[in-house]
MARVO-10501 format. One record per residue (C-alpha): y, z, x; residue number from 1. Coordinates in steps of 0.001 Angstrom, whole numbers, plus 500000, padded with zeros to 6 digits. Example, Ala and Ser with C-alpha at 12.3 -4.5 7.8 and 13.67 -1.06 7.14 Angstrom:
2
      y      z      x num
 495500 507800 512300   1
 498940 507140 513670   2
***
This chain:
181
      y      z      x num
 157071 869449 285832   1
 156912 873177 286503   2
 156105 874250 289925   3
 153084 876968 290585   4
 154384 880168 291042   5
 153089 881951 294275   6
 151807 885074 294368   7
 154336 886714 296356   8
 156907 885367 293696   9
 155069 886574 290986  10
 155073 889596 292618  11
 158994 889702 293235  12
 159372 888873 289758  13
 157287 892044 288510  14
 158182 894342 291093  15
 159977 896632 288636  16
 156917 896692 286101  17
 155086 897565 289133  18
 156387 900630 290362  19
 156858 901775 286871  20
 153232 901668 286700  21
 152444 903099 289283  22
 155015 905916 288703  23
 153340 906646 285023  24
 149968 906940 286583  25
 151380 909596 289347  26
 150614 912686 287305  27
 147413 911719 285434  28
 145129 912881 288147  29
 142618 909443 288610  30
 142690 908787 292174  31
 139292 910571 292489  32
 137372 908192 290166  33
 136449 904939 289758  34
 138719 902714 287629  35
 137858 899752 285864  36
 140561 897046 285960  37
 140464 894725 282603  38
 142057 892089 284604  39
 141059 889818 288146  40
 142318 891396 291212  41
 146536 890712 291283  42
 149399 892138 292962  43
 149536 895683 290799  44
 145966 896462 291471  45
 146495 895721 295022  46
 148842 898360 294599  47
 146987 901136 293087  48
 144746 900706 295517  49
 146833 901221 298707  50
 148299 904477 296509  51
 145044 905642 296627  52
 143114 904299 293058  53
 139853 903179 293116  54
 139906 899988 291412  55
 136956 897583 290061  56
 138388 894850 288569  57
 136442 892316 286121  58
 136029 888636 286852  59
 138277 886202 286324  60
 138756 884686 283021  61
 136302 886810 281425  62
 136751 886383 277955  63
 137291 890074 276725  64
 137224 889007 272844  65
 133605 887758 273398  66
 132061 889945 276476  67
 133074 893454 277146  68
 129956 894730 277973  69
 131651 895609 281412  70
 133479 898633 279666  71
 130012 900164 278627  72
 129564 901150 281906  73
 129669 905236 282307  74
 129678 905042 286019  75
 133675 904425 285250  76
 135890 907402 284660  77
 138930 905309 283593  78
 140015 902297 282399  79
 143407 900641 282905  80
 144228 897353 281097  81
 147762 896373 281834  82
 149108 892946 280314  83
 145997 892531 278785  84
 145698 893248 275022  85
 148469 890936 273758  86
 146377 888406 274864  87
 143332 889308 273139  88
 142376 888287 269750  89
 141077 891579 268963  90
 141294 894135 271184  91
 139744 896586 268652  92
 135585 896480 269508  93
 136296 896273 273027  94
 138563 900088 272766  95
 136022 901104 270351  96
 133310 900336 273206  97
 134604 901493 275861  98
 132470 904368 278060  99
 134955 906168 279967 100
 136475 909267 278480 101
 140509 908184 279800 102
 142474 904857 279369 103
 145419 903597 280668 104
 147478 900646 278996 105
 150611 898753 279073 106
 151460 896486 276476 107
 154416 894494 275807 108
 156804 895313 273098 109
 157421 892879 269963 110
 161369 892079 270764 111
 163538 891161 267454 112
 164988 888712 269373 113
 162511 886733 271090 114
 159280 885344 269812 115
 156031 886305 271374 116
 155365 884176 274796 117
 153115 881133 274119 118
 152322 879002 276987 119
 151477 875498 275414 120
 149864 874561 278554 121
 147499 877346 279439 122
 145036 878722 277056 123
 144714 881743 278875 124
 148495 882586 279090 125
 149414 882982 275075 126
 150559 886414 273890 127
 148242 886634 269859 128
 149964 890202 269768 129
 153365 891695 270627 130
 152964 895372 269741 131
 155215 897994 268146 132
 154558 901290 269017 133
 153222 902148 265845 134
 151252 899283 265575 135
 149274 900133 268843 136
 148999 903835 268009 137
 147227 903049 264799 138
 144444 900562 267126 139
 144351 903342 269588 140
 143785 906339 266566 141
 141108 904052 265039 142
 139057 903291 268023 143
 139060 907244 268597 144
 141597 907139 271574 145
 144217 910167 271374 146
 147851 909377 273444 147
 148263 911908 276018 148
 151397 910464 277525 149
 153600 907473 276759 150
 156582 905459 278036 151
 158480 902583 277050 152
 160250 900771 279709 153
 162842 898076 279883 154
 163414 894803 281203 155
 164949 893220 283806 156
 168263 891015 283565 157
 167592 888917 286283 158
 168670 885889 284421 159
 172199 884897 282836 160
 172513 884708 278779 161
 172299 887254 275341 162
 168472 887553 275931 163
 168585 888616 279682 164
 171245 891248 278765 165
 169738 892316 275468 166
 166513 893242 277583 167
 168617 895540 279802 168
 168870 897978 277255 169
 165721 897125 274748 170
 162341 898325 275818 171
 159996 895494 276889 172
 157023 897386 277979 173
 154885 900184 276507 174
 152768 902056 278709 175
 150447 904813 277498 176
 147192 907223 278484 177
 144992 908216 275973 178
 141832 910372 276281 179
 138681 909685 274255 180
 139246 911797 271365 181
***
């Protein structure tokens, strides 16, 4: 039976994804508007905030595919959604819906040599989409978003085997800002 990971080890565990974020965001110049989270309050947000972000996140388990009326909100001058689309159905009405005029994402990349997570036990935890680049440029162009920035980041190897050491030097996350075109 697998044990419930604490927060503080998820934490440890995504540390590097983290501060990558947080990095990417540096320059974009949000800290003086509100931000809408796509996501429950977690470890990363609690981090933007204490850099300074103003962060609203949406409830938990919100179903995104089915109620997004959250993002028609124009009080918001951002919107970040990180680790969130891959587990949408379709993410497409809810970036075509969205109010705010800048958006910024991280995905995670579609990896030749490792299928798309799928956690049998947890219907919320189940990646429907890996992306390629390409792939999420052509969702972003179509719901009217234009990339202003982008960066793809790798993994960690915190693990022994091909996988953990293939990740080391293969991009695992795609982060990007886009402005409402």
């Amino acid at each position: 039976m697998k044990e419930i990971e604490t927060s503080k080890e998820y934490e440890h565990r995504h540390a590097r994804r983290f501060n990558k974020t947080v990095e990417f965001m540096e320059d974009l110049d949000l800290k003086s508007m509100k931000i809408l989270n796509l996501g429950p309050d977690n470890p990363l947000t609690d981090q933007l905030v204490r850099n300074g972000y103003s962060i609203t996140n949406t409830e938990v388990n919100l179903d995104l595919d089915l109620d997004y009326e959250v993002v028609k909100d124009p009080s918001y001058g951002a919107v970040v959604a990180f680790e969130i689309f891959e587990h949408m159905v379709s993410p497409f009405p809810l970036l075509k819906a969205i109010a705010a005029d800048k958006l910024v994402i991280s995905v995670p990349l579609s990896l030749w040599f490792a299928k798309a997570y799928w956690n049998e036990n947890d219907p919320y935890d189940r990646h429907y989409h890996e992306f390629e680049p390409r792939q999420l440029k052509m969702l972003l162009n179509k719901a009217n978003w234009k990339i202003v920035k982008e960066e793809k980041v790798n993994g960690h190897g915190l693990k022994f085997g091909i996988r953990p050491i293939l990740r080391l030097f293969t991009p695992r996350h795609y982060f990007v800002y886009c402005e409402r075109m």
